[in-house]
C-alpha positions in Angstrom: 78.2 121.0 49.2 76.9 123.8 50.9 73.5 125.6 50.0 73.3 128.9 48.7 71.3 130.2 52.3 74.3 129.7 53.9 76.6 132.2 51.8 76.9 134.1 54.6 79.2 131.6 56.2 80.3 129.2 53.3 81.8 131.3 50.9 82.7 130.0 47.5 82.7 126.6 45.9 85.9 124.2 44.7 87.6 125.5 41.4 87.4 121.9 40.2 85.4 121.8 37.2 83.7 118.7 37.7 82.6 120.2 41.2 81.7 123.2 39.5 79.4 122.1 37.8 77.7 120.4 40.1 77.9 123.1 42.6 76.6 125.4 39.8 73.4 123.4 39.5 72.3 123.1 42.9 72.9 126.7 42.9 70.4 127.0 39.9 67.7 124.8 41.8 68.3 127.2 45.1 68.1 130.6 42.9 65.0 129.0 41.1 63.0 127.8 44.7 63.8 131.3 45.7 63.5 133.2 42.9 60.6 135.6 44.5 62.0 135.7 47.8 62.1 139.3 48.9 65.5 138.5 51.4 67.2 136.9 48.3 66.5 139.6 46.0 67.6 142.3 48.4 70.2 140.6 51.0 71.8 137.8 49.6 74.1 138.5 46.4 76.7 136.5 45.0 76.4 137.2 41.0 79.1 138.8 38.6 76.4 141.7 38.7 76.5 142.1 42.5 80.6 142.3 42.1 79.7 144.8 39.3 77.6 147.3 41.7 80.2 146.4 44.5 83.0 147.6 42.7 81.4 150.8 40.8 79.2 151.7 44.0 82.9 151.2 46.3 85.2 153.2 44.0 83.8 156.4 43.4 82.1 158.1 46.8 82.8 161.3 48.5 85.9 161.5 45.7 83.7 162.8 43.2 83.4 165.9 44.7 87.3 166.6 45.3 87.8 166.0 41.8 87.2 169.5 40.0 89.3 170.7 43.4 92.3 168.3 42.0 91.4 169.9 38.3 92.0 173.2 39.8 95.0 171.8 41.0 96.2 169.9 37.4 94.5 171.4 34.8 92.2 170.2 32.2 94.6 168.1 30.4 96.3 166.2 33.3 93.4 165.9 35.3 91.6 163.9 32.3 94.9 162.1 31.7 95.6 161.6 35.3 92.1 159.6 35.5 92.4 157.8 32.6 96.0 156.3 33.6 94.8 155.7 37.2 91.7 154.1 36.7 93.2 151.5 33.8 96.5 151.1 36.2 93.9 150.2 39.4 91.9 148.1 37.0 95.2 145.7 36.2 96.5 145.9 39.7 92.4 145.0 40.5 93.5 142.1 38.2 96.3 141.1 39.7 94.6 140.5 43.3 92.2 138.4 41.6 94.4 136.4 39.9 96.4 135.7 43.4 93.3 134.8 45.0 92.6 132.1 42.7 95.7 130.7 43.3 96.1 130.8 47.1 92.5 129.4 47.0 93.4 126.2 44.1 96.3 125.6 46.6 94.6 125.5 49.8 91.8 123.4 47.5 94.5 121.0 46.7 95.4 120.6 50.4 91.6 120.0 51.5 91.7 123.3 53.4 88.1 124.1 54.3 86.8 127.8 54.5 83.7 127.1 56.2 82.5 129.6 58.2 85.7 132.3 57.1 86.1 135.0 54.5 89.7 135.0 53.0 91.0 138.4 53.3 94.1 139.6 51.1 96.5 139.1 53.7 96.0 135.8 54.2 96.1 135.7 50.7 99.8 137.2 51.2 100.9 134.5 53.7 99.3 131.4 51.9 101.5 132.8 48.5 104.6 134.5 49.9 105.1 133.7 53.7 104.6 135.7 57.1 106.6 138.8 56.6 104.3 139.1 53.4 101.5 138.8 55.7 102.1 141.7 58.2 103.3 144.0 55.6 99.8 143.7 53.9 97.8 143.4 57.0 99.8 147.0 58.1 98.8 148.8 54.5 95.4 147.2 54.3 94.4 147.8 57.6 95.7 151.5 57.6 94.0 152.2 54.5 90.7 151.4 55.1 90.8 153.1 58.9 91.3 156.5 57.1 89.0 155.4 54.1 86.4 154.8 56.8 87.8 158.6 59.0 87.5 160.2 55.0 84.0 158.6 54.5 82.4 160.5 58.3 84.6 163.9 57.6 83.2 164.0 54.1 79.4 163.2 55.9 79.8 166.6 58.0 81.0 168.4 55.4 77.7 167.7 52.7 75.1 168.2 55.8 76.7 171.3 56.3 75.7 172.6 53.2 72.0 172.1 53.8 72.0 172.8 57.2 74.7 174.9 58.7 73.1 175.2 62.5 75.3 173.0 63.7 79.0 173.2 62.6 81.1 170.1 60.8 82.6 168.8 64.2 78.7 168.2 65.9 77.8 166.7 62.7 80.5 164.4 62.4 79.4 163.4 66.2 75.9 162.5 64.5 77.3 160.7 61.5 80.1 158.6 63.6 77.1 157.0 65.2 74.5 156.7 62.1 77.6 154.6 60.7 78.3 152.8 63.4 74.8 150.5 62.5 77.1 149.0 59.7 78.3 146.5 62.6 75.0 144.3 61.5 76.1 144.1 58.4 77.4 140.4 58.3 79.7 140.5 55.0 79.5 141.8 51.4 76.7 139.1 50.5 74.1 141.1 52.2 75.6 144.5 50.3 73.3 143.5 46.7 70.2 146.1 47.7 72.7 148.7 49.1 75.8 148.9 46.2 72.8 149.4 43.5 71.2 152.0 46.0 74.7 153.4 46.0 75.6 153.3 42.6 72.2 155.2 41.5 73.0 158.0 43.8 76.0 158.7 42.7 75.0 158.7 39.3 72.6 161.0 40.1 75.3 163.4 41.9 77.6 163.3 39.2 75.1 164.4 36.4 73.3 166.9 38.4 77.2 168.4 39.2 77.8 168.3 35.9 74.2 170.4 34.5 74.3 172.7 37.4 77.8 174.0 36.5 76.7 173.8 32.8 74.2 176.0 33.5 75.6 177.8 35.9 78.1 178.9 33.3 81.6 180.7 33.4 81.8 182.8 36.8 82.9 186.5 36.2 86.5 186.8 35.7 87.3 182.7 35.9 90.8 181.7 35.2 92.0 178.2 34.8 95.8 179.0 35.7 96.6 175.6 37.1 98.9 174.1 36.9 101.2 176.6 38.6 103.1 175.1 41.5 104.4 171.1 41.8 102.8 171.2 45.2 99.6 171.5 43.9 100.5 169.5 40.9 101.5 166.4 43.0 98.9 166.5 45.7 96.1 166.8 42.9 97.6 164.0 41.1 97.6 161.8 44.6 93.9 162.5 45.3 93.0 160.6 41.7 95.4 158.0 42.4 93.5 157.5 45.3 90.2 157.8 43.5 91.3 154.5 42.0 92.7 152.7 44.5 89.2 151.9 45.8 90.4 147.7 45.4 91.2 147.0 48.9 88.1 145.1 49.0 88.4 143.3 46.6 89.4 139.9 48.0 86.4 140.0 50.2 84.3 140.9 47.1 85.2 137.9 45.4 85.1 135.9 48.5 81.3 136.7 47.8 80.9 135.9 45.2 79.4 132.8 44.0 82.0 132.1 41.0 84.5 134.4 41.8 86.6 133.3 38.4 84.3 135.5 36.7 85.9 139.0 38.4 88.9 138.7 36.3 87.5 141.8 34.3 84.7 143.1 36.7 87.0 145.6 38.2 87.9 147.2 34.6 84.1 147.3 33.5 83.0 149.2 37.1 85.9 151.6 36.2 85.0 152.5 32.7 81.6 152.8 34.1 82.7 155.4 36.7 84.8 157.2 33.8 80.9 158.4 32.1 80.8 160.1 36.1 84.1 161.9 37.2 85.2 163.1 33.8 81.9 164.9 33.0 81.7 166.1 36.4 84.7 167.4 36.9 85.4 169.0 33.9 82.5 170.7 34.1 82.6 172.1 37.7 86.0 173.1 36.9 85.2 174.7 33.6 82.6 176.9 35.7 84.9 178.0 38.7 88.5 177.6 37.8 91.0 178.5 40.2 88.3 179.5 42.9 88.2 175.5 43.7 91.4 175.7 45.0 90.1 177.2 48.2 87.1 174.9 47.9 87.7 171.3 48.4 84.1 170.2 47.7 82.3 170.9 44.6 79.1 171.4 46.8 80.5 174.5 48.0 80.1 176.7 44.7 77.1 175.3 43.5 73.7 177.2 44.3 71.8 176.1 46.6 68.5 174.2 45.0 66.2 171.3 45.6 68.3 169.7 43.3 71.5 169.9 44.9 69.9 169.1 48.1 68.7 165.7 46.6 72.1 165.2 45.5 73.4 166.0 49.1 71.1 163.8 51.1 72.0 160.6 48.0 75.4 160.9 48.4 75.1 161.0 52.4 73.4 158.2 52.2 75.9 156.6 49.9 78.8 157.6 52.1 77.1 155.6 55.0 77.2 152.5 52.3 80.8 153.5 51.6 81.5 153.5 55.1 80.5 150.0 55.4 82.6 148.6 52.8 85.8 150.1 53.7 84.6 149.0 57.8 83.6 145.4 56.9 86.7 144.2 56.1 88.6 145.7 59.8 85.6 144.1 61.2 86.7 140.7 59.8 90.4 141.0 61.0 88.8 142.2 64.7 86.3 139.2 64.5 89.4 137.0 64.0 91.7 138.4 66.4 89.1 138.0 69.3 87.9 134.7 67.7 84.4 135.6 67.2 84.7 135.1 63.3 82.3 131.3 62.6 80.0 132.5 65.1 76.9 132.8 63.5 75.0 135.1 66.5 74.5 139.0 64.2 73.7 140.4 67.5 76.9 139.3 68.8 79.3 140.1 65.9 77.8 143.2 65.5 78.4 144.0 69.8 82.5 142.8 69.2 82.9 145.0 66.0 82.1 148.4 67.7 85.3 149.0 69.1 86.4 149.0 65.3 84.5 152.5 64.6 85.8 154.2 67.6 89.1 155.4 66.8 87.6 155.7 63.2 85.3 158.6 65.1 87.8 159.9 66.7 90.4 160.7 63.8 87.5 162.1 61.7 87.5 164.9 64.7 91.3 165.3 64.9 91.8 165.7 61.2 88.7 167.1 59.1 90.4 168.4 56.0 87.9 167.2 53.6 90.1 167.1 50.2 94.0 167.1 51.4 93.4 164.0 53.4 92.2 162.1 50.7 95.7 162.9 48.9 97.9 162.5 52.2 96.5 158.5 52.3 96.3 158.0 48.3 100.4 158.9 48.4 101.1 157.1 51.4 98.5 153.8 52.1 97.2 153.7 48.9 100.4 153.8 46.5 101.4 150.5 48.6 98.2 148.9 49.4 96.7 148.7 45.8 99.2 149.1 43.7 103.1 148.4 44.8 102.0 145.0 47.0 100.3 143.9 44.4 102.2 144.1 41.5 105.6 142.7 43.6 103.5 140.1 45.1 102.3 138.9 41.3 105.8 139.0 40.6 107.5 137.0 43.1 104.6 134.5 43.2 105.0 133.2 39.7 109.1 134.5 39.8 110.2 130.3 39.5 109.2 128.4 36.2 107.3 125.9 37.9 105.0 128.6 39.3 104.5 129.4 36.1 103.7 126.2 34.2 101.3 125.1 37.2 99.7 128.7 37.8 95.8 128.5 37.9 95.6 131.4 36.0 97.7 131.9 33.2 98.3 135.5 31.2 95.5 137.0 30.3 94.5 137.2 26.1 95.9 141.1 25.4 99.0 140.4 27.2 99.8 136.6 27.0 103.7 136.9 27.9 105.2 136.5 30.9 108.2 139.0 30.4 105.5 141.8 28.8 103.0 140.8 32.4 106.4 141.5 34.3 107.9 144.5 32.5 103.9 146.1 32.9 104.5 145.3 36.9 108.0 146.8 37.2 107.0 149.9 35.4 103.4 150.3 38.2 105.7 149.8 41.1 108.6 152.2 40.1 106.0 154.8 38.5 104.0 154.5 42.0 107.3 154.7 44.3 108.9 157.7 42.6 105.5 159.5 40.9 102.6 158.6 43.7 104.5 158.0 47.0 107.2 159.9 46.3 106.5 163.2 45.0 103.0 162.7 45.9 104.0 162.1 49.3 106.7 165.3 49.7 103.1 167.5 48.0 99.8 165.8 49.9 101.8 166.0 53.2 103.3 169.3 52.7 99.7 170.2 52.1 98.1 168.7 55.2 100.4 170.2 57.6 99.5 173.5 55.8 95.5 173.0 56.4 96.8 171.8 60.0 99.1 175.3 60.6 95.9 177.1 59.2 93.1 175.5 60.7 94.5 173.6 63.5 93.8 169.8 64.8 89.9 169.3 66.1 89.4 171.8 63.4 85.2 173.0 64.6 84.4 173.5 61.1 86.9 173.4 58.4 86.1 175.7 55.2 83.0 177.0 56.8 81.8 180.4 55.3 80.4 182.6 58.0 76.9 182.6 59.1 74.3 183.6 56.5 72.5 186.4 58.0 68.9 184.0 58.0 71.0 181.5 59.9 72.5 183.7 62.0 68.9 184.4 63.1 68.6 181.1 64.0 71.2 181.1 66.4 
């Protein structure tokens, strides 16, 4: 039994119930000695809560403000309907990770396979459940993804600053945020996120309802239209970007690694997501309501709004958020580095944090190559996305519990709305073909005929992508 200090290293304890309950009252005895410990109130989270705030705080970032831009491109009526199927369809496939995690971890439990010391990441996950080839094919998705979550997090950092302070233009600023992020090296694991995923969450409440007032009472523009939608392209690559809004569950093996019970995530995922439904419907709606069709040349909502104390509040939170955001989709890569260089069970910060840098290079320099803050967000929702979070996942759940035995012995059985087998794998045939045909597919032909569009118009190393020319008062700066 390991003490609850050490939750940095030692992850999670047995799913044996009589160890559980052991485990779970020495856990009591720590939380109580501790209780009024500043560094376990801020640093060291492990609670069904923390996984909340992880999971709200992670899936809804820089994306809020592309959303009225992917209204522009839907309409009102698939936009709303977009998010709603989305967030409900990442909430199950959310579900289905967990569930596999549980039962890679009972087995390796059963085999006295000791974690000390190592965070179970999903493609290990993969290999423990489904073999090698299982293994790389996750590893390639997962990996991918969160390198262009993390590029998406620092192009989407250059482009709020810009709109408080447009001195300097969106490439110099991206300079300035690539190394601001970079700090997230000391960050050991998503323990030590508790403090920072409320932080996070807060701010983007805060951005979501001051978008949403500010276009209220901003009102109509003169002569707004709502025409959308008008052409598949737009259609499609729209569609991607909220599919990618709530794909944000890459994470969340390491999240429940973290956690101190993870059994208790099974619906954690599906509460953060109706949560984050109260902050991109209103918002979007809203923005979109106000502007129409004039989004379409406006990726983020920041962009049309006034400028006002109040907006730059919301500016500077969700900056600061992004930097959180930036962390979670890092720490993960940092984990598979740590491990290929076998520096993961070393317990030296300091040096962890020196062997993870050469992560966030190549994360800098994509952010430089490709700035276009909006259509990338759709390009990787139809092609990483589509696989990572929702195709592997629902064929994995399928071919893991394909043989009757599998069944009978799984560690989780079907959960209470949907206790069938045959309904659990009709739900995961339908997710996987409407993801290959509707997300990659047609998503994929829209979000990359879009990109290469911003690419033809604003070239690669774009200096400052969408950039209005110099107000005259700035220009007298210069």
């Amino acid at each position: 039994m390991l003490p609850q200090k050490q939750a940095e290293e030692a992850i999670v304890p047995n799913f044996n119930e009589t160890e559980n309950e052991a485990t779970t009252k020495e856990e009591e005895k720590d939380v109580d000695s501790s209780m009024f410990s500043v560094k376990n109130l801020l640093w060291h989270g492990g609670s069904a809560w923390d996984a909340w705030f992880s999971c709200a705080s992670n899936q809804v970032a820089q994306v809020l403000l592309t959303l009225p831009y992917s209204f522009s491109q839907l309409g009102m009526l698939s936009g709303i309907l977009f998010q709603v199927f989305y967030g409900l369809v990442g909430s199950w496939t959310a579900y289905l990770i967990s569930v596999l995690y549980v039962e890679y971890r009972s087995r390796k439990e059963k085999e006295n396979v000791s974690f000390k010391n190592h965070v179970i990441q999903w493609f290990e996950v993969l290999d423990g459940l489904l073999g090698p080839y299982w293994k790389a094919v996750g590893l390639a998705f997962n990996c991918t993804f969160l390198l262009f979550g993390s590029v998406i997090q620092l192009i989407a950092c250059a482009s709020n600053i810009y709109y408080i302070n447009d001195r300097l233009d969106k490439r110099t600023w991206t300079y300035i945020f690539g190394a601001c992020c970079a700090t997230t090296v000391f960050i050991p694991s998503f323990h030590n996120y508790r403090m920072w995923s409320f932080i996070g969450l807060g701010m983007t409440t805060y951005t979501a309802w001051y978008l949403t007032i500010a276009a209220l009472i901003h009102g109509q523009v003169e002569g707004v239209s709502h025409s959308a939608p008008t052409k598949l392209v737009l259609y499609f690559t729209g569609a991607t970007n909220i599919l990618y809004t709530f794909g944000g569950h890459a994470v969340t093996v390491e999240i429940m690694h973290a956690m101190w019970k993870p059994q208790k995530f099974k619906y954690i995922y599906l509460m953060a997501t109706l949560y984050v439904f109260t902050l991109t419907l209103p918002s979007a709606s809203a923005v979109y309501w106000a502007f129409g069709d004039e989004l379409l040349n406006h990726s983020n909502a920041f962009s049309l709004i006034p400028r006002t104390g109040f907006r730059d509040a919301a500016v500077i939170l969700m900056l600061i958020h992004q930097f959180i955001t930036f962390g979670f989709a890092c720490t993960p890569l940092y984990f598979v580095w740590e491990k290929v260089i076998g520096l993961h069970d070393t317990r030296s910060i300091c040096l962890r944090a020196l062997a993870r840098l050469p992560v966030v290079i190549p994360i800098w320099f994509l952010a430089i190559i490709f700035p276009f803050f909006g259509p990338i967000n759709s390009a990787v929702g139809a092609l990483l996305v589509s696989f990572t979070v929702y195709i592997i996942p629902a064929m994995a759940h399928m071919l893991t519990y394909r043989k009757a035995s599998a069944r009978q012995n799984a560690a989780e059985k079907p959960p209470f709305f949907l206790p069938s087998w045959t309904a659990m794998y009709v739900l995961n045939s339908f997710i996987v073909i409407w993801v290959l045909v509707v997300g990659f597919g047609f998503g994929g032909w829209a979000s990359m005929s879009n990109f290469v569009k911003q690419v033809d118009t604003f070239g690669l190393f774009a200096k400052c992508y969408q950039c209005k020319p110099p107000s005259p008062s700035s220009a007298q700066h210069h």
